[in-house]
C-alpha positions as CSV (number, residue, x, y, z in Angstrom):
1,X,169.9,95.9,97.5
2,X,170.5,93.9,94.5
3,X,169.1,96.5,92.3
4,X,171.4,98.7,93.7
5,X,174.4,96.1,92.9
6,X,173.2,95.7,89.2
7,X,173.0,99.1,88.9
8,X,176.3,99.9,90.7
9,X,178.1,97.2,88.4
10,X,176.3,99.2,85.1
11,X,177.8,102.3,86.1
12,X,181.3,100.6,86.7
13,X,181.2,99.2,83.3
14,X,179.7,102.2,81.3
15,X,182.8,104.1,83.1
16,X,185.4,101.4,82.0
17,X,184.1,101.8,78.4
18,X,184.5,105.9,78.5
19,X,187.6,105.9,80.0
20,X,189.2,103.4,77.3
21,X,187.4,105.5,74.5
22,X,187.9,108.3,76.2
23,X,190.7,110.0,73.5
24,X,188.4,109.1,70.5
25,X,185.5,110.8,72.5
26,X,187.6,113.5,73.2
27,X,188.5,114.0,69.5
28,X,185.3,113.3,68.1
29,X,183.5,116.4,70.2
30,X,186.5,118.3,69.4
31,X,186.1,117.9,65.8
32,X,182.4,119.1,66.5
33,X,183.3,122.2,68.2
34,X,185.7,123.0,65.6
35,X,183.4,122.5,62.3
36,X,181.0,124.7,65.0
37,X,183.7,127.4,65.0
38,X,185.2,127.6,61.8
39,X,181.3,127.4,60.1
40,X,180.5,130.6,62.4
41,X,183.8,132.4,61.6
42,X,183.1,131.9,58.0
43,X,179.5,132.8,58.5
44,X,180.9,136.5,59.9
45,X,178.9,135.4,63.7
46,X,181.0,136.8,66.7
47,X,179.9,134.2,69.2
48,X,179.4,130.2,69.7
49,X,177.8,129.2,72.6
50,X,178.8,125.1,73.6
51,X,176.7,123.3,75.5
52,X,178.0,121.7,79.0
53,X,178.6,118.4,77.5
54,X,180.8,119.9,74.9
55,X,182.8,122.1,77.4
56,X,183.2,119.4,79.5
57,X,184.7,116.5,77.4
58,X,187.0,119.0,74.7
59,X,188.1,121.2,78.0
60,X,187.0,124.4,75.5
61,X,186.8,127.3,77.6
62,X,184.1,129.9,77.4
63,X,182.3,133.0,79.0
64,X,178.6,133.7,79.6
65,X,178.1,134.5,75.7
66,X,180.3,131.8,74.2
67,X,183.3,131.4,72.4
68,X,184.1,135.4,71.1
69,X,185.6,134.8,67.3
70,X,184.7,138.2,66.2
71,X,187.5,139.9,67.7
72,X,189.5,136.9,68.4
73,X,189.7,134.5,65.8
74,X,192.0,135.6,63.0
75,X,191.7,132.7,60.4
76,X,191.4,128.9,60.0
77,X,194.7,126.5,59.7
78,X,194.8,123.7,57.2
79,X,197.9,121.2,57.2
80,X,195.5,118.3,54.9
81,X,198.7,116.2,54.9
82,X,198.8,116.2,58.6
83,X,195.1,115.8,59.3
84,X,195.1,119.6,61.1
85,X,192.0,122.1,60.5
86,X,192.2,124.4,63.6
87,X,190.8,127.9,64.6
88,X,193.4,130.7,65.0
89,X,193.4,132.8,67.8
90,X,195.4,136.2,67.8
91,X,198.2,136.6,70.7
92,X,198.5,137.5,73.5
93,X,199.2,133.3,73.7
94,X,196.8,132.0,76.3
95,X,196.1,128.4,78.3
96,X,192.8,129.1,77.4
97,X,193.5,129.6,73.4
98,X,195.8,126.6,73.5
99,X,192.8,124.5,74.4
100,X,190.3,126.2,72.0
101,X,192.7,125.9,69.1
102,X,196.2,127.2,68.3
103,X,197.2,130.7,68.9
104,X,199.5,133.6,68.0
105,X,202.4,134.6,71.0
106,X,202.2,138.6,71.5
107,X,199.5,140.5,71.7
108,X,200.9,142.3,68.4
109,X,201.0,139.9,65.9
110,X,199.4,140.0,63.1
111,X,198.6,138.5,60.0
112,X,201.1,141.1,57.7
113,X,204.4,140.5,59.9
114,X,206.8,138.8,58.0
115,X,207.9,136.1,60.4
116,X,204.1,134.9,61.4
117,X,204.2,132.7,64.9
118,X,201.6,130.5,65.6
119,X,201.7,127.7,68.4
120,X,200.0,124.7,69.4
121,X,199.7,121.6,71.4
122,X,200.5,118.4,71.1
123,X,197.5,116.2,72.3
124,X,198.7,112.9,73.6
125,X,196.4,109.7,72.3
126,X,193.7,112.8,70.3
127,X,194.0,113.9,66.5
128,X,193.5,117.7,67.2
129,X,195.9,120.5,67.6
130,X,199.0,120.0,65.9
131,X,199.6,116.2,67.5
132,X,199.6,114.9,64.3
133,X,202.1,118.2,62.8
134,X,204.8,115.4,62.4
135,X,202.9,113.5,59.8
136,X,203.6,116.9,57.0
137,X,206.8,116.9,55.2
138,X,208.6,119.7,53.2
139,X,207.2,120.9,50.8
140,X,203.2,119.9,51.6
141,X,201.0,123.2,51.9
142,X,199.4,125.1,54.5
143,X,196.4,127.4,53.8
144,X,195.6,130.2,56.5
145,X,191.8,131.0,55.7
146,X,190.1,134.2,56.9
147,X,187.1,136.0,55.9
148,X,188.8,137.5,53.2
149,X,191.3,135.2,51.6
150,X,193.0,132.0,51.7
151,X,196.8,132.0,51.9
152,X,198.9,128.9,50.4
153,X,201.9,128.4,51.8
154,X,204.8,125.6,51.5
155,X,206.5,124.0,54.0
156,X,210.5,125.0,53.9
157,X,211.6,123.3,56.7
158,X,210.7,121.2,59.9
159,X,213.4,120.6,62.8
160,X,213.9,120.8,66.6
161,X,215.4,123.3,68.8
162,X,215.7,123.9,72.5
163,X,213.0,125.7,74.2
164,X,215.5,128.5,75.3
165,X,215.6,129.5,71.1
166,X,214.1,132.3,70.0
167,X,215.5,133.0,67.2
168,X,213.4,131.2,64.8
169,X,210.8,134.4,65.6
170,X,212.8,136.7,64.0
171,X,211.3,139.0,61.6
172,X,213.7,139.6,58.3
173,X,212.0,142.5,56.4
174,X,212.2,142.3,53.4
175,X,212.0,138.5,52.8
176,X,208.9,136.6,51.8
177,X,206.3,136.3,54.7
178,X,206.5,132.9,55.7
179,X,204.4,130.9,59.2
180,X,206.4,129.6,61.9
181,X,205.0,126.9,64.2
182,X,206.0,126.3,67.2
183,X,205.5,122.5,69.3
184,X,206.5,120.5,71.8
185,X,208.7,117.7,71.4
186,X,210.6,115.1,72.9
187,X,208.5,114.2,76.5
188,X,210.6,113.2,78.9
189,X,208.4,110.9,81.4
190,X,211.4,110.9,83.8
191,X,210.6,114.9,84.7
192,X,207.5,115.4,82.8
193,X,208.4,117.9,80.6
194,X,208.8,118.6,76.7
195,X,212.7,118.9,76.4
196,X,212.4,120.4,72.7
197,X,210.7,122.6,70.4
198,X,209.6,121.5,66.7
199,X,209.5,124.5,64.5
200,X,207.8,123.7,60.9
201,X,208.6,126.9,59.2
202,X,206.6,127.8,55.6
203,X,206.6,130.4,53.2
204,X,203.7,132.4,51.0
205,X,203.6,131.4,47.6
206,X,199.8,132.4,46.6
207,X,197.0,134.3,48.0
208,X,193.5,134.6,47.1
């Protein structure tokens, strides 16, 4: 019985330390996953396959062979000034996408539209996804990496709009291709919901 106790009160304790940690786990294995991905994208592999441990603590989601980037992952997104290096899935915009990196909205976008959407979560208490997009200002650079180029581009603006907007997805033809990313904003703990949108819009000014 009282090895039961002393084992019991281990287990309690070990608990109390993940759960406190528990965000900086969370970002940590996240971090892994995505070196994982981006280092297989690069690489030209179509699968990853995560172990359970991995799955279980980034909420990643995956089918019998993996994590399919061969026909899903467009690119890598880099925001250095905001700490953000995430995998970029093509639309159609997913649950599942949103928690394996950020995504395109329709299932026809593409990297040569003009108007380029791509959104993302915010990550309450975890550096990953665009949580930390408010730390870039206008005028830092984004780079959208794929297997065969990088694309620079410079952020142009950054403000909020209600969700109900739409607007700010417009293509303009014609005008230089710019990204468009779209956020939550503005939690309201009162009815649990994001009551606005932050847009960071950017636009191409080298490829390579």
């Amino acid at each position: 019985m009282r090895i039961f106790i002393r084992s019991l009160g281990i287990l309690m304790i070990l608990a109390a330390i993940v759960l406190f940690f528990w965000q900086d786990i969370r970002e940590y294995f996240t971090d892994q996953v995505n070196d994982r991905l981006i280092t297989a994208y690069q690489d030209g592999d179509d699968d990853v396959k995560l172990n359970p441990i991995e799955t279980l603590v980034t909420g990643v989601e995956q089918d019998t062979k993996g994590i399919n980037i061969g026909e899903n992952m467009a690119g890598v997104l880099e925001i250095a000034s905001a700490d953000i290096l995430e995998p970029l899935y093509y639309g159609p915009l997913t649950e599942e996408k949103l928690r394996n990196g950020v995504s395109m909205l329709e299932e026809t976008d593409h990297l040569d539209m003009q108007n380029i959407p791509i959104a993302g979560h915010r990550v309450e208490g975890a550096g990953i996804r665009f949580n930390y997009i408010d730390r870039a200002e206008v005028g830092d650079e984004i780079n959208l990496i794929t297997r065969d180029e990088t694309r620079v581009y410079k952020i142009t603006e950054m403000f909020e709009v209600e969700p109900s907007e739409v607007s700010v997805l417009d293509q303009n033809e014609g005008d230089v291709q710019e990204l468009t990313l779209v956020t939550c904003e503005d939690y309201n703990p009162d009815t649990l919901l994001f009551e606005k949108r932050l847009i960071v819009t950017a636009e191409l000014v080298e490829a390579e």
